[in-house]
MARBA-3410 file (N, C-alpha, C, O; in Angstrom, 1 decimal):
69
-5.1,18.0,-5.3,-4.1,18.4,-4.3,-2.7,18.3,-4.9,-2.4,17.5,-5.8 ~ -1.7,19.1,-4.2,-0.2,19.3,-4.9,0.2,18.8,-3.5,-0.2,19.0,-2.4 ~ 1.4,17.8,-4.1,2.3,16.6,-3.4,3.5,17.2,-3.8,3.8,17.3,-4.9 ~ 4.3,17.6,-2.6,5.9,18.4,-2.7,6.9,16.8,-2.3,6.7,15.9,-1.5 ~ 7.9,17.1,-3.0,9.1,16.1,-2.4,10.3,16.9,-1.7,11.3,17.3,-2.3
10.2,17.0,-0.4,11.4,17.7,-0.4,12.7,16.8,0.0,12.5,15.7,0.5 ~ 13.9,17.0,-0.3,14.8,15.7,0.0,16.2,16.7,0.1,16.5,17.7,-0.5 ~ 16.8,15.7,1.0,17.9,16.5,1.9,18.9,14.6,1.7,18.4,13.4,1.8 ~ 20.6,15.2,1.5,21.8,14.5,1.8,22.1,14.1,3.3,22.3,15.0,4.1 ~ 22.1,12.7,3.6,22.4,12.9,4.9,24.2,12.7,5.1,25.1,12.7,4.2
24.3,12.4,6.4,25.7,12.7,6.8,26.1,11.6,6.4,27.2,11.8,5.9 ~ 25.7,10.1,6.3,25.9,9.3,5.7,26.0,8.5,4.3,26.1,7.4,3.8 ~ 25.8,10.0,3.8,26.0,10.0,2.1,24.5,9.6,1.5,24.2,10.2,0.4 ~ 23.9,8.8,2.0,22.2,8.3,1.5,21.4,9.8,1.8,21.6,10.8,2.5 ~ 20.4,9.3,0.7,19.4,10.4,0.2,18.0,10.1,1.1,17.6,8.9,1.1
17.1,11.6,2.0,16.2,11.1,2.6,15.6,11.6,1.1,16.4,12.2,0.5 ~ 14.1,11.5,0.5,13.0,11.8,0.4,11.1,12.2,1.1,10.3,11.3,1.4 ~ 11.0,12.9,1.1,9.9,13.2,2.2,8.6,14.1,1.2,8.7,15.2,0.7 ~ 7.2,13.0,1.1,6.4,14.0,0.5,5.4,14.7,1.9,4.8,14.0,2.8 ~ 5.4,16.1,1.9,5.5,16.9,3.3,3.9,16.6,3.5,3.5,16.2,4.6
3.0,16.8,2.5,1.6,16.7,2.9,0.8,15.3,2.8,-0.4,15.0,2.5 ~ 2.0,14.2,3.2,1.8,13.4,3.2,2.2,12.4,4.5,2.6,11.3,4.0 ~ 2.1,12.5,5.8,2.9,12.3,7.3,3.4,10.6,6.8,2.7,9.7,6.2 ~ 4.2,10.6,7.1,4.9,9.1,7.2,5.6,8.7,6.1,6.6,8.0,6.1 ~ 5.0,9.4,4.9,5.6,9.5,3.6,7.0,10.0,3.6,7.1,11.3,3.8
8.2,9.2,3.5,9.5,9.3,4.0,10.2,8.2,3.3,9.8,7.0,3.6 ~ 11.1,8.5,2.5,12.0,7.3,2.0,13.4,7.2,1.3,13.3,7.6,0.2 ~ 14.7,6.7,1.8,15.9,6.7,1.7,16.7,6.0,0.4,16.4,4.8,0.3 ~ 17.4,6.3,-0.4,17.8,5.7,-1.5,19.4,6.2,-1.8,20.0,7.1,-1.2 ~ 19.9,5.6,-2.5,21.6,5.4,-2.5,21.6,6.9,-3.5,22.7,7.4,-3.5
20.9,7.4,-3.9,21.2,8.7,-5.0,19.8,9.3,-4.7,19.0,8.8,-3.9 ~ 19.7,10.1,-5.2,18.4,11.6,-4.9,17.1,11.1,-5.4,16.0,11.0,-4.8 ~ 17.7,10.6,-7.2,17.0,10.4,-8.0,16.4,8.9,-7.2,15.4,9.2,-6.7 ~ 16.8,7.7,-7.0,16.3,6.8,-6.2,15.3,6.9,-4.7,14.4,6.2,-4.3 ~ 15.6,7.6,-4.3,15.3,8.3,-3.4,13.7,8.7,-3.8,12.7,8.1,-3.3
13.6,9.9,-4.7,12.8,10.4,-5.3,11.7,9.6,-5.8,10.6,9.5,-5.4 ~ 12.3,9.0,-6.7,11.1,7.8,-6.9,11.2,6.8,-5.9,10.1,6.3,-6.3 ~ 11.5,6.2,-5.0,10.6,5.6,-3.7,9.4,6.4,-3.5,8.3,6.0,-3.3 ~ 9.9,8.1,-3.4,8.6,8.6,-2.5,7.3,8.8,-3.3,6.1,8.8,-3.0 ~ 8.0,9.0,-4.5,6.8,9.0,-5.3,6.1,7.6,-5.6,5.0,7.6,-6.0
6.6,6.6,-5.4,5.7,5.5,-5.2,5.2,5.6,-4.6,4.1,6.1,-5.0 ~ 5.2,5.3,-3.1,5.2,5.1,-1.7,3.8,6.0,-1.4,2.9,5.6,-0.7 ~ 4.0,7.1,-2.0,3.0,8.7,-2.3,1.9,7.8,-2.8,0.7,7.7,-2.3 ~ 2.3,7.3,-3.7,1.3,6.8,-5.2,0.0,5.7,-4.0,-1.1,6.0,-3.7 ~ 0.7,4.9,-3.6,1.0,3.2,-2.7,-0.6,4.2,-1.3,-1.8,3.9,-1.3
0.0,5.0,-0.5,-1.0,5.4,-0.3,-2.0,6.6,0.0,-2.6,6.8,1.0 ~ -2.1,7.3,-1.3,-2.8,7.8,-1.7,-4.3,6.7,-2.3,-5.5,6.7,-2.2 ~ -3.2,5.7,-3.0,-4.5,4.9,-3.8,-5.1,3.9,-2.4,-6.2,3.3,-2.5 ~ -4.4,3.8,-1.4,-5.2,2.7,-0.5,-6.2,3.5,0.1,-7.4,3.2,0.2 ~ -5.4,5.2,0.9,-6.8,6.0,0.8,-8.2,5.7,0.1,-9.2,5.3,0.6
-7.9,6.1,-0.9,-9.3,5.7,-2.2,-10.0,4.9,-2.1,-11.3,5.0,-2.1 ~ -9.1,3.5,-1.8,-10.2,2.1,-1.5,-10.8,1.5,-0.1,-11.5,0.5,0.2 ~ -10.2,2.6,0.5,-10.9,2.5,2.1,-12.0,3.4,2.1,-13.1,3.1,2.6 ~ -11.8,4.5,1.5,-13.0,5.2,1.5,-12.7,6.5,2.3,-13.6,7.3,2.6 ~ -11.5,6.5,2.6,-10.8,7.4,3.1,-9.9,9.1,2.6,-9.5,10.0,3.4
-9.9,9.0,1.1,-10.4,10.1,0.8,-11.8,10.1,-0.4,-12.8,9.4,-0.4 ~ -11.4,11.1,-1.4,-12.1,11.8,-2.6,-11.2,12.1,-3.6,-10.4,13.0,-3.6 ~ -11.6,10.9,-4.7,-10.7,10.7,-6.0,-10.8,12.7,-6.2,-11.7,13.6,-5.9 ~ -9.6,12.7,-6.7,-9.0,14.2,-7.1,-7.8,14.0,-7.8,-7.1,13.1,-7.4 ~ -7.3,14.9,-9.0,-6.1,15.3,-9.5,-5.2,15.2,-8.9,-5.2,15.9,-7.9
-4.2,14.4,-9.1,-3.0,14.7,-8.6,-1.7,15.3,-9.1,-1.3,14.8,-10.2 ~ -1.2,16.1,-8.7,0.9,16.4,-8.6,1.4,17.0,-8.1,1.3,18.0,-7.5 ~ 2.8,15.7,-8.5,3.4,15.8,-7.6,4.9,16.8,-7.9,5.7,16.2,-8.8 ~ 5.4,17.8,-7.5,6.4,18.6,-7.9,7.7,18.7,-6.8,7.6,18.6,-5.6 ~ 8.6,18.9,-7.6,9.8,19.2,-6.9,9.9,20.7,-6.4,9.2,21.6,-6.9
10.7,20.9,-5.6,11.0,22.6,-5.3,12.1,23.1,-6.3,12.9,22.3,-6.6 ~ 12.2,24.1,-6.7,12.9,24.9,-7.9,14.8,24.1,-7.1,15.8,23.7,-7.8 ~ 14.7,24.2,-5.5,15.8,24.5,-4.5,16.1,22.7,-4.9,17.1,22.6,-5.6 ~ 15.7,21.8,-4.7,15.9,20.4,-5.3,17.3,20.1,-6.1,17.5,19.0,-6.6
END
Protein backbone atom coordinates (compact mmCIF):
# COMPACT_ATOMS: atom_id res chain seq x y z
CA UNK A 1 0.00 0.00 0.00
CA UNK A 2 1.21 3.80 -0.89
CA UNK A 3 1.05 6.17 2.30
CA UNK A 4 0.74 10.06 0.95
CA UNK A 5 1.83 12.98 3.42
CA UNK A 6 0.01 15.84 2.52
CA UNK A 7 0.95 18.99 4.75
CA UNK A 8 -0.27 22.48 4.64
CA UNK A 9 1.23 26.00 6.73
CA UNK A 10 -1.10 26.98 9.23
CA UNK A 11 -2.06 30.54 10.17
CA UNK A 12 -0.13 30.18 13.09
CA UNK A 13 3.07 29.62 11.38
CA UNK A 14 3.27 25.64 12.66
CA UNK A 15 3.25 22.89 10.08
CA UNK A 16 0.17 20.29 9.98
CA UNK A 17 1.29 16.85 8.44
CA UNK A 18 -1.47 14.29 7.51
CA UNK A 19 -0.85 10.71 6.09
CA UNK A 20 -4.53 10.65 4.14
CA UNK A 21 -4.99 6.77 3.97
CA UNK A 22 -4.34 6.64 7.26
CA UNK A 23 -7.53 8.48 9.55
CA UNK A 24 -6.19 10.06 12.68
CA UNK A 25 -2.71 9.99 11.25
CA UNK A 26 -2.15 13.89 11.76
CA UNK A 27 0.77 15.69 13.24
CA UNK A 28 2.09 19.33 13.93
CA UNK A 29 5.81 20.42 14.06
CA UNK A 30 7.67 23.85 14.21
CA UNK A 31 8.99 23.36 10.27
CA UNK A 32 7.48 21.05 7.43
CA UNK A 33 10.41 18.89 7.59
CA UNK A 34 9.60 18.10 11.53
CA UNK A 35 6.34 17.88 10.85
CA UNK A 36 6.95 15.32 8.18
CA UNK A 37 8.79 13.07 10.12
CA UNK A 38 6.25 12.95 13.14
CA UNK A 39 3.90 11.61 10.52
CA UNK A 40 5.97 9.32 9.22
CA UNK A 41 6.62 7.87 12.54
CA UNK A 42 3.34 8.02 13.84
CA UNK A 43 2.39 6.19 10.21
CA UNK A 44 5.25 3.76 11.09
CA UNK A 45 3.81 3.57 15.18
CA UNK A 46 0.54 2.31 13.74
CA UNK A 47 0.81 0.54 10.93
CA UNK A 48 3.13 -1.87 13.01
CA UNK A 49 0.52 -2.04 16.03
CA UNK A 50 -1.98 -2.96 13.14
CA UNK A 51 0.39 -6.07 12.42
CA UNK A 52 0.46 -7.17 16.04
CA UNK A 53 -3.19 -7.11 16.63
CA UNK A 54 -3.83 -8.94 13.77
CA UNK A 55 -5.41 -6.30 12.23
CA UNK A 56 -3.90 -6.03 9.04
CA UNK A 57 -1.54 -8.22 6.38
CA UNK A 58 2.20 -7.65 6.42
CA UNK A 59 2.67 -5.78 2.85
CA UNK A 60 5.24 -3.37 1.32
CA UNK A 61 5.26 -0.18 2.33
CA UNK A 62 5.71 3.75 0.83
CA UNK A 63 5.45 6.39 1.84
CA UNK A 64 5.65 9.54 -0.80
CA UNK A 65 5.28 13.06 -0.90
CA UNK A 66 3.17 14.96 -3.62
CA UNK A 67 5.38 16.61 -6.47
CA UNK A 68 3.02 20.05 -4.96
CA UNK A 69 4.92 19.52 -1.19
Amino acid sequence: MNYTIECEQEVDGRWLAEVIELPGVLTYGATKNEAIVKAETLALRVIAERLEQGEANPTSIHIALPAAA
